[in-house]
FIGU-886671 format. One record per residue (C-alpha): y, x, z negated; residue number from 0; chain. Coordinates in steps of 0.001 Angstrom, whole numbers, plus 500000, padded with zeros to 6 digits. Example, Ala and Ser with C-alpha at 12.3 -4.5 7.8 and 13.67 -1.06 7.14 Angstrom:
BEGIN
<pt <495500 512300 492200> 0 "A">,
<pt <498940 513670 492860> 1 "A">,
//
This chain:
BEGIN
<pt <960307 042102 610174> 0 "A">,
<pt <957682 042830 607703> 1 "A">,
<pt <954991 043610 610588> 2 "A">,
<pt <957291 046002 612508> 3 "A">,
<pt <957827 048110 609224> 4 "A">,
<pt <955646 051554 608719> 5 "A">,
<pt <953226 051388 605355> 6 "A">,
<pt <953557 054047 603309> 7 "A">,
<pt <949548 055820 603220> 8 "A">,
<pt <948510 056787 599539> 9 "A">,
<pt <945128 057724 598584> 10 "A">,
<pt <943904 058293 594875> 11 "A">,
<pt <940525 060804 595294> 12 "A">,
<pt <940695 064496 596483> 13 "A">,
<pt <939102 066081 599494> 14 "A">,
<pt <936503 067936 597567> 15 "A">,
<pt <935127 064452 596586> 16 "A">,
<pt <934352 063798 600211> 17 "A">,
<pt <932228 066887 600602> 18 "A">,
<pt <930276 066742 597799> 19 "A">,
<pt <929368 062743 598657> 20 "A">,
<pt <928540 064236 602396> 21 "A">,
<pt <926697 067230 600803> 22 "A">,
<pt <924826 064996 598462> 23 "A">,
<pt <923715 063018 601360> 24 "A">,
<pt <923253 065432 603925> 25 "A">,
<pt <919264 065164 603599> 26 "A">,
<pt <919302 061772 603545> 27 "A">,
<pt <921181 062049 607246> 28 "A">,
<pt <918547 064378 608643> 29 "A">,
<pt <915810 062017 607111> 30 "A">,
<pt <917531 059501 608801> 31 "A">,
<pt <917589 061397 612226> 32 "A">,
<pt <914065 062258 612093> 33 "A">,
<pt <912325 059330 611265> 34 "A">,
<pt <914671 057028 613071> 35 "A">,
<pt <915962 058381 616034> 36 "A">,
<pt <916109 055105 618038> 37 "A">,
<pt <914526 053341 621069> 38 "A">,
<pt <913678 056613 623711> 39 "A">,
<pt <915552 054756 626324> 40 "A">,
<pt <912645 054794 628511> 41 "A">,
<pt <911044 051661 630491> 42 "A">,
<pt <908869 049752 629045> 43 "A">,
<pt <905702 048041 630771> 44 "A">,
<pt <905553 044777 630701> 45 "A">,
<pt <901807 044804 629890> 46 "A">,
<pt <898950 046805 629997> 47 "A">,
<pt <895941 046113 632203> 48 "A">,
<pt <892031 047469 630920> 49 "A">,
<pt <889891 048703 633002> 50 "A">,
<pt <886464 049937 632368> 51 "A">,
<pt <885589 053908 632862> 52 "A">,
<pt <882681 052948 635114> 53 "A">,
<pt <884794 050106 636896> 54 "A">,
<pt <888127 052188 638161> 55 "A">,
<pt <888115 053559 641430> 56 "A">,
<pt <890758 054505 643759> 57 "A">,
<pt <891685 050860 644769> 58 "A">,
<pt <891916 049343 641450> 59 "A">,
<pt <895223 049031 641254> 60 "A">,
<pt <896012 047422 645320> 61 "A">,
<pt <892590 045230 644398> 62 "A">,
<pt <894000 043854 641233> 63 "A">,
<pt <897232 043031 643192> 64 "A">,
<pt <895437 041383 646033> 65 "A">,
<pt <892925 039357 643506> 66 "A">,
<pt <896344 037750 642247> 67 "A">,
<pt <897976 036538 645608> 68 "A">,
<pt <894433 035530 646671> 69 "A">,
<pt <894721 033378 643566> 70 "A">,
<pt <898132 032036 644424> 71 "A">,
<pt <897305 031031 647604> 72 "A">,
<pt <894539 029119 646911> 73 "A">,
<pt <895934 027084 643500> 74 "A">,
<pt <899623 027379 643888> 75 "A">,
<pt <900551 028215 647491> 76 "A">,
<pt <904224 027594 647178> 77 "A">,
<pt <906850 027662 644583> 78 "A">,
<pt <906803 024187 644400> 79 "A">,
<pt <903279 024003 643216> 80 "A">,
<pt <903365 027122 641080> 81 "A">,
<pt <906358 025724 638963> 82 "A">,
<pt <904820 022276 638341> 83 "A">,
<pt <901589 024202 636974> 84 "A">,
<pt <904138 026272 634657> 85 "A">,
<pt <906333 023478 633920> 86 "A">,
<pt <909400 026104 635800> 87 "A">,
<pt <912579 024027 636499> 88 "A">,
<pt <913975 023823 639886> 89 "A">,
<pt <916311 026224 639763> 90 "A">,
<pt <913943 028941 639003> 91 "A">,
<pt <911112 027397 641307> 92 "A">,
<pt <911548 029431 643950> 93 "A">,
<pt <913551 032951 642024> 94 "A">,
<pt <910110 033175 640418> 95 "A">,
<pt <907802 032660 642656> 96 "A">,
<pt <909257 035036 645244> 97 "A">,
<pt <909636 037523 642999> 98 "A">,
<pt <906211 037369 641473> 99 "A">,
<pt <904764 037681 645123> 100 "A">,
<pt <906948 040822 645648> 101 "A">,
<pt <905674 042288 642414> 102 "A">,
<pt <902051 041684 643412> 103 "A">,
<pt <902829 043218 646814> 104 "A">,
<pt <904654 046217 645278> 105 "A">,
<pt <903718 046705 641837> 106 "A">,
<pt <900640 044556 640880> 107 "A">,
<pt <900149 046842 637684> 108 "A">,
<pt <902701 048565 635464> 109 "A">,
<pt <900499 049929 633153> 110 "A">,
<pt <896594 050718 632992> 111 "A">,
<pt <894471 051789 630788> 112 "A">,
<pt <890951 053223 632273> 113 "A">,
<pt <889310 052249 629243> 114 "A">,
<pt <885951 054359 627416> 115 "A">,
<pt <885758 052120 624160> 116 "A">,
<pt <884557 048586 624056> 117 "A">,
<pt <885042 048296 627668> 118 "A">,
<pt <882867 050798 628447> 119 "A">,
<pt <880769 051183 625342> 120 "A">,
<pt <878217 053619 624559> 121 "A">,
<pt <876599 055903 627601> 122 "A">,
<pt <875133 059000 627910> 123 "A">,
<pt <876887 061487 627438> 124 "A">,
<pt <876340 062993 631254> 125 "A">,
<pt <877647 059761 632637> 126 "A">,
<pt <880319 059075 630419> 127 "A">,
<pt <881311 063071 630884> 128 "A">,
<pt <881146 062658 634977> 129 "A">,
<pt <883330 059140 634510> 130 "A">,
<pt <886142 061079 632515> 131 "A">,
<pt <885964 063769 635208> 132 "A">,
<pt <886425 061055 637926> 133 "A">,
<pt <888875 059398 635966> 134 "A">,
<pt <891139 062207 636175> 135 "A">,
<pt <890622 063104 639325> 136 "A">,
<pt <891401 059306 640546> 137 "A">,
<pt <894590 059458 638459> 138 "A">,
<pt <895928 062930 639510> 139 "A">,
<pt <895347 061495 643167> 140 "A">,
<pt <897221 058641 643291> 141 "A">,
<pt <900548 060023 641348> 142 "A">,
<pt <900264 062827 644701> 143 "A">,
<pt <900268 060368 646536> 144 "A">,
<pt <902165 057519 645189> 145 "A">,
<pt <899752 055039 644717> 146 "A">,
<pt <899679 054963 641140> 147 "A">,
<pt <901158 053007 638368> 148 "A">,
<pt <904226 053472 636601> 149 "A">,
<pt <901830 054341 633230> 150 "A">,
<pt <898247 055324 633548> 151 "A">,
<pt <895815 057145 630895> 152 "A">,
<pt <892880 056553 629253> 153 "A">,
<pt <891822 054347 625870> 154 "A">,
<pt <888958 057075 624129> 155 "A">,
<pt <886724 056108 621287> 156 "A">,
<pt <887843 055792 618039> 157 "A">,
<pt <888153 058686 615239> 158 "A">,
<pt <885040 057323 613125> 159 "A">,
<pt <882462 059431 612390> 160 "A">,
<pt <879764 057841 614653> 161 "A">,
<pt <881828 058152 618279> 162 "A">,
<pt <884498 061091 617231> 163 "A">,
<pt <883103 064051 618864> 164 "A">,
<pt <882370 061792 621923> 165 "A">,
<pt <885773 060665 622126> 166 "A">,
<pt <887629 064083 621625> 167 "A">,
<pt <885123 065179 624311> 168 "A">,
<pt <886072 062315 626879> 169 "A">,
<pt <889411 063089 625847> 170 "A">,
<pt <889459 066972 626649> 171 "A">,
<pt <887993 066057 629624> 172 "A">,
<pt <890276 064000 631010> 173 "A">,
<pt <892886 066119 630265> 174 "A">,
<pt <891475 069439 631428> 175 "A">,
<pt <890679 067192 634523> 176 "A">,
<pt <894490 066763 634979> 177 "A">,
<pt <895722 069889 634289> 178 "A">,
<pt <893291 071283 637182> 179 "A">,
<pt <895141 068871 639158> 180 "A">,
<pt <897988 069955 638759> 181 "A">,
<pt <899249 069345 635000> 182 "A">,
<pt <899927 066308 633008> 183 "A">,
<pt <901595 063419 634822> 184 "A">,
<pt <905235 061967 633235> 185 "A">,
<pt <903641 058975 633294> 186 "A">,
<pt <900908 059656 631010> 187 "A">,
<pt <899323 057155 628515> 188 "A">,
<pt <896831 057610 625983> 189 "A">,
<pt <895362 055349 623314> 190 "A">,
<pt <893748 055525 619856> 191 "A">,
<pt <891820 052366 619196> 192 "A">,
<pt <890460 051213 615815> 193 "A">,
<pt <892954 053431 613308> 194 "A">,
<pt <892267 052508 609749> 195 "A">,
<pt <893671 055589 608118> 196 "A">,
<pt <896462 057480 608875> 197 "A">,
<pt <894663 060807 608266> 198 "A">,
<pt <893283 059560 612031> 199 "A">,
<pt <896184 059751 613371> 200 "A">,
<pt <897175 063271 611892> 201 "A">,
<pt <893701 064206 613437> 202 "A">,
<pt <894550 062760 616823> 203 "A">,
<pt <897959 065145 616646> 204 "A">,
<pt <896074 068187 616047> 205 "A">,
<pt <893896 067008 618434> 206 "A">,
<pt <896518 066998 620744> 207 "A">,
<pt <898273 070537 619196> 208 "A">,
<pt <895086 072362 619833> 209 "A">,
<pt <894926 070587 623609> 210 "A">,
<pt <899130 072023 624453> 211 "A">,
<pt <898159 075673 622856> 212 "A">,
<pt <895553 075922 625098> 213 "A">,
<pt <896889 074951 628062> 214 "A">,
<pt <900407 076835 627304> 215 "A">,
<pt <902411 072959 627209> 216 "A">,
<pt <905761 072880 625348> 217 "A">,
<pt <904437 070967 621807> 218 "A">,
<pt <904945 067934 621621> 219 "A">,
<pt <904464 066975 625429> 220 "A">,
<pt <901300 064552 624461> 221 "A">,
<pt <901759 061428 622901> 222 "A">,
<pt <899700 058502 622164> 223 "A">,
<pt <899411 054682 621173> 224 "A">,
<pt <898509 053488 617782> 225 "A">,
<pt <896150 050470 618771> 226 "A">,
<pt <896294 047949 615282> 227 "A">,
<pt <892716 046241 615314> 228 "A">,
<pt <891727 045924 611592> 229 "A">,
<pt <893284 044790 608267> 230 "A">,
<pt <893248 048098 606946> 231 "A">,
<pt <895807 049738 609379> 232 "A">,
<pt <898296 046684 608171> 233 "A">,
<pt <897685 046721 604398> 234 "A">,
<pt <895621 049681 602628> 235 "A">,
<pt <894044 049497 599167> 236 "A">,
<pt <897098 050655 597096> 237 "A">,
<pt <899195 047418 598372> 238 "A">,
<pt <901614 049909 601405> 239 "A">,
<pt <902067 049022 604571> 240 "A">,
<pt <899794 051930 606440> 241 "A">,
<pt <901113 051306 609633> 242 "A">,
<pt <903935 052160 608962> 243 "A">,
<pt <902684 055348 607419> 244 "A">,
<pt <900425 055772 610670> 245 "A">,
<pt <903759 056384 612638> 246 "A">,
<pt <905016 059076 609951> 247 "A">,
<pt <901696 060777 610745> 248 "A">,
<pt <901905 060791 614209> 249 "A">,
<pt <904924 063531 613685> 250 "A">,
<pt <907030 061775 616443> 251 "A">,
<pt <904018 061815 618779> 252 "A">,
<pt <903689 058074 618964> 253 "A">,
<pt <904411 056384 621538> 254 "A">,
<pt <903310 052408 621066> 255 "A">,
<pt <901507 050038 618412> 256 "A">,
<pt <899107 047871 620457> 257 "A">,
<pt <897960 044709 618405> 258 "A">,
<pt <894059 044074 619271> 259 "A">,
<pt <893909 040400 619135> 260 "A">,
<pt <890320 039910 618535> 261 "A">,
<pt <888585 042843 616581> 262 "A">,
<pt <891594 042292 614011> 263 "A">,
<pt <891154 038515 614027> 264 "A">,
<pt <887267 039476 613528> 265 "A">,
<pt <888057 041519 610592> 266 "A">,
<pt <889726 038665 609196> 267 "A">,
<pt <886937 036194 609491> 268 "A">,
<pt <888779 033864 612189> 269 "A">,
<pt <886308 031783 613880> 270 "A">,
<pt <886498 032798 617325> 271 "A">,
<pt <887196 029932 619209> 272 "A">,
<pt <890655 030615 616970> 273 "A">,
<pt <891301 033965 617681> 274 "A">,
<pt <894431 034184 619428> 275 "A">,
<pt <897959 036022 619570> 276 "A">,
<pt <899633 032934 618100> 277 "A">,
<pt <897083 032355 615048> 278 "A">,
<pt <899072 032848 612078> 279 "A">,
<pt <897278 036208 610972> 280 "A">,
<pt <898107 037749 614226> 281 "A">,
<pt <901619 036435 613669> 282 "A">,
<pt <901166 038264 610064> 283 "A">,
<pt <900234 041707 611520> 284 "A">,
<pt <902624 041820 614221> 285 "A">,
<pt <905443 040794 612095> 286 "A">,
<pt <904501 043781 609695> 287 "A">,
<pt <903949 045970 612732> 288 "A">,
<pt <907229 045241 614543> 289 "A">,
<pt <909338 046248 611159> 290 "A">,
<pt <907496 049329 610293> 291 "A">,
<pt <908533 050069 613823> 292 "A">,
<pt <912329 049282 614336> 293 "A">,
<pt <914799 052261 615067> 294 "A">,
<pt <911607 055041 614886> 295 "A">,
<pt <911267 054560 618973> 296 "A">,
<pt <907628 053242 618645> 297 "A">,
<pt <907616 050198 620597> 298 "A">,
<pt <905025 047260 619787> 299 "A">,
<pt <902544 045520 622159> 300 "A">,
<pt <901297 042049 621837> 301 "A">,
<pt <897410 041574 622455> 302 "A">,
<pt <895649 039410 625168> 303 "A">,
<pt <893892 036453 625631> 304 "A">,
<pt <890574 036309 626918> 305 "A">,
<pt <890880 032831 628375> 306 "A">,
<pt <890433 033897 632144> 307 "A">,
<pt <891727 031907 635062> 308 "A">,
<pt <888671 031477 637301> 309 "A">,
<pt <886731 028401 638762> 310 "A">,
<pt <888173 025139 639801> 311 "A">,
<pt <891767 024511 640212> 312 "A">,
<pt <892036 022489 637375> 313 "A">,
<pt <890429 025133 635197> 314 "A">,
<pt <892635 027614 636570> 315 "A">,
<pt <895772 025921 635757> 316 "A">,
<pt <894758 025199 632368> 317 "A">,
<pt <894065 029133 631912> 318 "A">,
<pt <897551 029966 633689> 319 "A">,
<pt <899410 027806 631425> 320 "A">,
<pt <897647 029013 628550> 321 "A">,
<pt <898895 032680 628982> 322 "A">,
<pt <902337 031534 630269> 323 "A">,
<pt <902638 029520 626982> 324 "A">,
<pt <901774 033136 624918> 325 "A">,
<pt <903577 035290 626962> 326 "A">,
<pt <906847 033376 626607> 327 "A">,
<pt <906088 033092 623159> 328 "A">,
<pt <905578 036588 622557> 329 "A">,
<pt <908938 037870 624669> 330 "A">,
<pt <911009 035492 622416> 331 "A">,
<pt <909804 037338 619546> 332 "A">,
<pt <910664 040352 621127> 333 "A">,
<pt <907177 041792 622024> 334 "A">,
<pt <907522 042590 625470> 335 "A">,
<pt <904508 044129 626690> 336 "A">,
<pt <901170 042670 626420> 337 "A">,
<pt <897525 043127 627677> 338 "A">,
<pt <896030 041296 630758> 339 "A">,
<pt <892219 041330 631225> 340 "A">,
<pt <892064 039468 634424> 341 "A">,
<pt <893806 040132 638054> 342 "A">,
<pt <894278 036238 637240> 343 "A">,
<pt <896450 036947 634445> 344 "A">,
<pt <899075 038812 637048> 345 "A">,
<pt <900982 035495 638514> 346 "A">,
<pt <901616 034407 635006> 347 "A">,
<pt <902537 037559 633516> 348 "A">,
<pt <905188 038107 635820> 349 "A">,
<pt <906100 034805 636046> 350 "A">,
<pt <906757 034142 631923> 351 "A">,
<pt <908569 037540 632318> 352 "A">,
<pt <910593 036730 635371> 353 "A">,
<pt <911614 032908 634245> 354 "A">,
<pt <912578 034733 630584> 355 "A">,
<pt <915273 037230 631965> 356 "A">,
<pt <916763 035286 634760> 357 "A">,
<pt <917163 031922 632544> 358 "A">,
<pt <919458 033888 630524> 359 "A">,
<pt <921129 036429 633013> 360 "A">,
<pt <924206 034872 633243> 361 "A">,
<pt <924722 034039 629555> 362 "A">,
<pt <923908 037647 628535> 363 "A">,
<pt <925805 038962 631387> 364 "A">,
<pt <929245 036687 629784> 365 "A">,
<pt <928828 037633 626468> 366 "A">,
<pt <928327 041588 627459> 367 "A">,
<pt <931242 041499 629669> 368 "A">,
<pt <933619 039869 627418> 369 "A">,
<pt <932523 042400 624702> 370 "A">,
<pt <932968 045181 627040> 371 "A">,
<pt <936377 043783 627887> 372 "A">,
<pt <937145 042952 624444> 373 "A">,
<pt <937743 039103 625309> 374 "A">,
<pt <937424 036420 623546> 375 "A">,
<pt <934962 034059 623519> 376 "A">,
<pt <932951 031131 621611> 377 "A">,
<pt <930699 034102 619719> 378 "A">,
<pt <932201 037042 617799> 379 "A">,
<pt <929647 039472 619315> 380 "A">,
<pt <929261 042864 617717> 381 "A">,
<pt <927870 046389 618882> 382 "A">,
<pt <924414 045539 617546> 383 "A">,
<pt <924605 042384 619789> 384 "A">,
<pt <926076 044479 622550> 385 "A">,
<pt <922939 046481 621977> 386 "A">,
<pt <920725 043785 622194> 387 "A">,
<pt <922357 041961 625045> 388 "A">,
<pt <922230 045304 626720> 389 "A">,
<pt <918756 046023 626311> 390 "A">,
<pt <917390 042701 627735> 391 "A">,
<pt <919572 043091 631024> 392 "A">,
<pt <917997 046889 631192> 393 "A">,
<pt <914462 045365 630699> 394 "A">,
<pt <914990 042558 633133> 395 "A">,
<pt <916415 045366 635684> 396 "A">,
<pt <912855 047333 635154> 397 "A">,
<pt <910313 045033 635248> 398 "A">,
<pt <911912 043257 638958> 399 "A">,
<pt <913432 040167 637233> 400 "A">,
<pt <916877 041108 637837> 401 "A">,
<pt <918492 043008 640455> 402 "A">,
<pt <921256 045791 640114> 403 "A">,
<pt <923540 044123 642605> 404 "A">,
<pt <923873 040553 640954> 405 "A">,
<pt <924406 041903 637278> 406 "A">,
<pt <926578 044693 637844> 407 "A">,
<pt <928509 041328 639639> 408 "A">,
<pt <928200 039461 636675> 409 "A">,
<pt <929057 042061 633982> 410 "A">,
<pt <931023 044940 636084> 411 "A">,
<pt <929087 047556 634333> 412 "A">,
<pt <926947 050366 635856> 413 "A">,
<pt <923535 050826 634425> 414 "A">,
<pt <924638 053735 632501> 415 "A">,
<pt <927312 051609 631073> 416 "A">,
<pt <924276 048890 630458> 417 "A">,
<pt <922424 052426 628982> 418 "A">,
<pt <926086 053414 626439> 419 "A">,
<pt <925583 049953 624712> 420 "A">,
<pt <921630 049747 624859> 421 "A">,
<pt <921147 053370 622948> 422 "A">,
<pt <924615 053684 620618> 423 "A">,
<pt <924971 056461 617984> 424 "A">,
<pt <923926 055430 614824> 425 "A">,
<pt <927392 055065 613473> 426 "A">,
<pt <928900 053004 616306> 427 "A">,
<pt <926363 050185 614923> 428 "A">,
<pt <928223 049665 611496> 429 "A">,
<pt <931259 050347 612605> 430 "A">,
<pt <932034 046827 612560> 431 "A">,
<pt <931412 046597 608935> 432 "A">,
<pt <928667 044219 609095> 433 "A">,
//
C-alpha cells in the first residue's frame, strides 16, 4: 500500500539560490570545457614506426610490411609455431596469426614518423633542406594515391638554441612542400622532441600560427606531439608537474605525449643495459604523463625497445618475446600506442595487440550489452565503465583485432552506439552518483 501511494514533494531553498550557485560556477564550467574537453574520438595508432629523413622513400611503408612476413616465414611459418614463441593459447593460435598476416599484407604501418632528429642527426643544411623537400613530396604522393599510412609526418629538431632555426626550417619546408601538393593531409603528424620547457611548446604554436596565416588555413588546423625525453618536462625546478603545463601551452594544439625511453632513462643516469619501458623510472614518468593527460584529449605513447629481432632463430624469438612481453604490458596499463624501430618488431606488435582485444571481446561485449539493456549481471557496471568497455571494443575495431560483424553480434550495438558510450557528455559520467 505504502509503495502505490504519491509523496508529497517539498523543498526548503528558493530558485534564486540555484542561479547564483550556477552563476558562481559558470567559469569554472567553461574552464572545465576548455581544458578538458575529452578523448577527440579519433583512431588511435597502435604505434609509431621511425624512419630516418635520408632512409624513406616511396616503398618504405610495402618494404617494412614485406621485411615482417619475410620474418614470419622463416621463424614462425604457421600459427602453431608463432604461438609457442609468444606463449598464445590455442584458441587464439590461429585468430592471431591470420590476422597479423592480413595486417602486414594490408596495413604493415599505422603510423610513421620520417624522422630529422637523432635518426637523422646533423647534415648540411642543403641535404637536409633537399630531404625535407623529398619528404613531402613522397608523403603528398602516396595519400593521392593511397599508398600511405593512416598517420604520417615528420619528427624536426628540437627547440634548443643550437638546432632551432634548423628545425623550424625543415619544418617550413615540409610543410610548404605539402601545401604545393595540394594542402595538408587529414592524416598529418608532427613531433616536437626533447621539450624541457613549456615556453617550447608555446613557441612551436606560434610556430605553427605564423605557418596557417600564411598559407590562409583555418587556425588551429596544425597540431603536434609533445615527445617526453628528459626529467625536466616531468618535474621542473619549482616541484609542478610541467607536462602537464606543456599541454596548457600547446592551446589545444596537442595532439600526443610520446615517452622517449632512452634519452629520458639517460637523463636519469640508468645504466643502459637497464633502460627500458618497464624500468621503474619510465613507469614514474608515464604514470605522471598519463594523469596530466586524462579528459584534455592528449593521448599518451609508450616508448620502444631497441632490442631488434635479427640473426638466428633463437635470437629472434628471444627479441619477439621481449617486445610481446612490453607491449602487453603497456596496453594493460592503458598505453596503447608505442614505437617500433625494426620491420621485426611488426609480427609482435600486432600480435600483443590482436591477442589483447580478442581475449576479452566477449567479456566486454556481455558486460556492454547488459548495461545497454539495463540487465543484470555479476558487476554493477556504470557509465564510466560503459565508457571504458566501449572504448576498447572501438580500439579493437580500428586497429583489425575485431571485426564489425562479430561484435555488433555480441553486443547488438552499431558503432555509433559503441561511439554514444565511448565519448558521453560530461554530466552523463556522474550521473550515477559515484
Amino acid at each position: 500500500m505504502g509503495q502505490s501511494r504519491q509523496e508529497k514533494v517539498a523543498t526548503s531553498l528558493a530558485g534564486a539560490v540555484s542561479e547564483e550557485i550556477s552563476a558562481s560556477l559558470a567559469p569554472v564550467d567553461a574552464e572545465l570545457e576548455r581544458r578538458y574537453p575529452g578523448d577527440p574520438g579519433t583512431r588511435q595508432p597502435v604505434h609509431t614506426v621511425y624512419v630516418p629523413g635520408d632512409a624513406f622513400t616511396a616503398g618504405t611503408i610495402r618494404s617494412w610490411g614485406d621485411q615482417a612476413l619475410a620474418a614470419l616465414d622463416e621463424h614462425a611459418p604457421d600459427a602453431a609455431a608463432f604461438a609457442a614463441v609468444l606463449g598464445l593459447p590455442d584458441d587464439l593460435a590461429e585468430p592471431v596469426h591470420s590476422r597479423v598476416r592480413a595486417k602486414l599484407e594490408q596495413e604493415p604501418v599505422e603510423d610513421l614518423r620520417v624522422d630529422f632528429e637523432d635518426g637523422y642527426g646533423p647534415r648540411p643544411d642543403a641535404e637536409e633542406d633537399e630531404t625535407a623537400a623529398r619528404a613531402a613530396r613522397l608523403i603528398a604522393e602516396a595519400y593521392a594515391e593511397g599508398t600511405a599510412a593512416p598517420y604520417m609526418g615528420i619528427r624536426m629538431k628540437c627547440m634548443e638554441a643550437a638546432v632551432r632555426d634548423r628545425g623550424i626550417r625543415t619544418l617550413d619546408i615540409f610543410l610548404t612542400g605539402l601545401m604545393q601538393a595540394g594542402g595538408l593531409p587529414d592524416g598529418l603528424v608532427l613531433t616536437l622532441p626533447k621539450v624541457t620547457y613549456p615556453e617550447q611548446v608555446t613557441a612551436m604554436v606560434r610556430l605553427l600560427e605564423a605557418f596557417e596565416k600564411a598559407h590562409g588555413l583555418e587556425p588551429g588546423r596544425i597540431g603536434f606531439e609533445i615527445q617526453i625525453e628528459t626529467s625536466q618536462s616531468i618535474l621542473a625546478t619549482d616541484g609542478t608537474a610541467t607536462v602537464a603545463r606543456m599541454i596548457q601551452a600547446a592551446e589545444g594544439r596537442a595532439t600526443g605525449l610520446h615517452y622517449g625511453t632512452f634519452d629520458y632513462s639517460a637523463c636519469l643516469g640508468v645504466s643502459a643495459a637497464y633502460q627500458a619501458s618497464d624500468h621503474p623510472a619510465a613507469d614514474h614518468a608515464k604514470a605522471i604523463m598519463q594523469v596530466a593527460a586524462a579528459g584534455t584529449g592528449v593521448r599518451v605513447s609508450d616508448g620502444s625497445t631497441n632490442v631488434l629481432p635479427v640473426g638466428p632463430t633463437a635470437q629472434v624469438h628471444d627479441a619477439w618475446r621481449l617486445h610481446y612481453g612490453l607491449t602487453r604490458r603497456a596496453l594493460a596499463r592503458a598505453y596503447y600506442q608505442g614505437w617500433d624501430m625494426h620491420p621485426g618488431h611488426l609480427p609482435t606488435r600486432y600480435a600483443a595487440v590482436f591477442a589483447f582485444y580478442r581475449e576479452g571481446l566477449e567479456q566486454a561485449a556481455a558486460r556492454l550489452a547488459r548495461y545497454a539493456n539495463r540487465a543484470g549481471g555479476d558487476v554493477m557496471d556504470e557509465p564510466a565503465t560503459a565508457k571504458a568497455l566501449s572504448g576498447y571494443l572501438l580500439r579493437g575495431l580500428d586497429c583489425g583485432a575485431l571485426d564489425n560483424g562479430e561484435v555488433a553480434r555480441l553486443t547488438g550495438l552499431t558503432r555509433a552506439d559503441l561511439e554514444g558510450f565511448a565519448m558521453p557528455r560530461r554530466g552523463d559520467l556522474t550521473a550515477s552518483g559515484k
